[in-house]
C-alpha positions in Angstrom: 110.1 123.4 37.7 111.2 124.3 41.3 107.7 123.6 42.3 107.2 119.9 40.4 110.3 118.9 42.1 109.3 119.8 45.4 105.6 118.4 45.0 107.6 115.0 43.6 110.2 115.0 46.5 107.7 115.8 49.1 105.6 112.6 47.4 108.1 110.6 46.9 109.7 111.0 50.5 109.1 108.8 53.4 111.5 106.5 52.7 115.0 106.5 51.4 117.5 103.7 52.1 121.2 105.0 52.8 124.6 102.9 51.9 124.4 101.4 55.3 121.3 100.6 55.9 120.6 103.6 57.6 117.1 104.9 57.1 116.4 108.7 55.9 112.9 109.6 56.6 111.3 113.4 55.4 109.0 115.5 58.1 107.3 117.8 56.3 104.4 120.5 56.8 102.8 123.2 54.8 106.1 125.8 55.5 108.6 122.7 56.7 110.5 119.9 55.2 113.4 118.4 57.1 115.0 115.1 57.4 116.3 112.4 59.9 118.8 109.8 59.6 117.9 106.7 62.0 120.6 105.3 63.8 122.0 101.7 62.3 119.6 99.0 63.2 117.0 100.8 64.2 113.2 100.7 62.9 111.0 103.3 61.5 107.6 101.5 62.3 105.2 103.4 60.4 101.9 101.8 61.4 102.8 103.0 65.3 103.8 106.5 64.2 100.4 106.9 62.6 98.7 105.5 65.6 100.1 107.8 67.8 100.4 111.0 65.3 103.3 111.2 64.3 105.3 111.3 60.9 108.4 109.3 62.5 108.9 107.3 64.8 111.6 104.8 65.2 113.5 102.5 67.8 115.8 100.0 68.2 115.6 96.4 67.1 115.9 95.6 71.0 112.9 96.9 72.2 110.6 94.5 71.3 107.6 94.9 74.3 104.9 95.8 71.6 103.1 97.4 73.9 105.3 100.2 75.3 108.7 101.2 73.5 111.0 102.5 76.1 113.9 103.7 73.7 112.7 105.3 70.9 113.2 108.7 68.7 110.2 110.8 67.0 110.1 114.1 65.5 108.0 116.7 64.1 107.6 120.0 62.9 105.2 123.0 63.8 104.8 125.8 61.7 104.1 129.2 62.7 100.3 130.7 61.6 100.2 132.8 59.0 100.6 136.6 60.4 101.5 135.0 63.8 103.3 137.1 66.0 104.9 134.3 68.1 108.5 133.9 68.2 110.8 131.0 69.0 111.3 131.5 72.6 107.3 132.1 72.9 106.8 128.9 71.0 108.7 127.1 73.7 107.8 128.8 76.5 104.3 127.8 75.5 105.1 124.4 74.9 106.8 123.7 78.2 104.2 125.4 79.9 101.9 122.7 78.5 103.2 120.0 79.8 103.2 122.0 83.2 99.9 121.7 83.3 99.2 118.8 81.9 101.6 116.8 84.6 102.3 119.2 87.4 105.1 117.0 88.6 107.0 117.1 85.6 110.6 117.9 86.2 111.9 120.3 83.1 115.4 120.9 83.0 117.5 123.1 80.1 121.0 120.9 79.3 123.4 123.0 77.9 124.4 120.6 74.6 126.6 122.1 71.5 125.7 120.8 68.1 127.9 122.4 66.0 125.8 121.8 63.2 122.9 124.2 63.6 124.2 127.1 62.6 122.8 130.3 61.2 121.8 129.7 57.4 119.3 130.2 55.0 117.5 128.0 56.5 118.1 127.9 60.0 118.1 130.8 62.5 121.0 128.8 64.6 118.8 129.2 67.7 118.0 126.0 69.2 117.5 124.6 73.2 117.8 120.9 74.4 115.5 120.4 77.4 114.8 117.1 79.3 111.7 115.9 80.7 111.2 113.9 83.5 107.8 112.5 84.2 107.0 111.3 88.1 107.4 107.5 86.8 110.8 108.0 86.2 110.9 108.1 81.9 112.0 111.2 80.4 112.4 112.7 77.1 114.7 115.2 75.7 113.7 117.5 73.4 115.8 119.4 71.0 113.8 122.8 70.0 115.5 124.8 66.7 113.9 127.5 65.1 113.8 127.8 61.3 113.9 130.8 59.4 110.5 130.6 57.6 
């Protein structure tokens, strides 16, 4: 029974409405399923996610330049290979490293943020880092890394 549900949730969930008109959209993988609550009037435009790759993506009802979103929130989920050795701090360290390369004048920079809600659970190892990066035209992203116990 376990599994049915899960197969029906997993199929059943890009899309939930909340009491106040919040949205609550599922990111899921082979070994991840996780949710996000977008912010009050905000959009989860599913065409552009697709287009770009990813399974969310959402902005403001403010940005309305079509062709470049300057606000906006995504997220995703990686899971670890099968038999992988990697860890967490690996897994970032690569990941940062990548974008190193990629744009050598990146700026990265670890924040020191406290959300008290990731915590160590059955779920969650309660490991997590917030870095910002800031590309050479000035736009930056911060990205919130947590590592789930798999």
């Amino acid at each position: 029974m376990k599994r049915f549900f899960l197969i029906f949730l997993i199929l059943a969930a890009p899309l939930f409405s909340t009491e106040d008109d919040r949205l609550v959209c599922m990111i899921y993988g082979q070994k991840h399923l996780f949710s996000v609550i977008t912010p009050t009037n905000w959009i989860f435009d599913r065409e552009l996610a697709n287009m770009i790759g990813l399974p969310h993506f959402i902005y403001p009802e403010s940005e309305t330049n079509p062709e470049r979103k300057n606000v906006f929130i995504y997220a995703r989920g990686a899971d670890r290979k099968e038999n992988s050795k990697e860890d967490f701090d690996s897994f970032v360290r690569n990941d940062t490293n990548y974008f190193i390369s990629n744009v050598p004048e990146i700026k990265i920079i670890r924040e020191n943020i406290k959300f008290t809600n990731i915590v160590k659970n059955n779920f969650l190892s309660g490991k997590y880092y917030v870095y910002k990066f800031i590309f050479p035209d000035g736009r930056y992203e911060s990205v919130v890394y947590i590592d789930a116990i798999e």
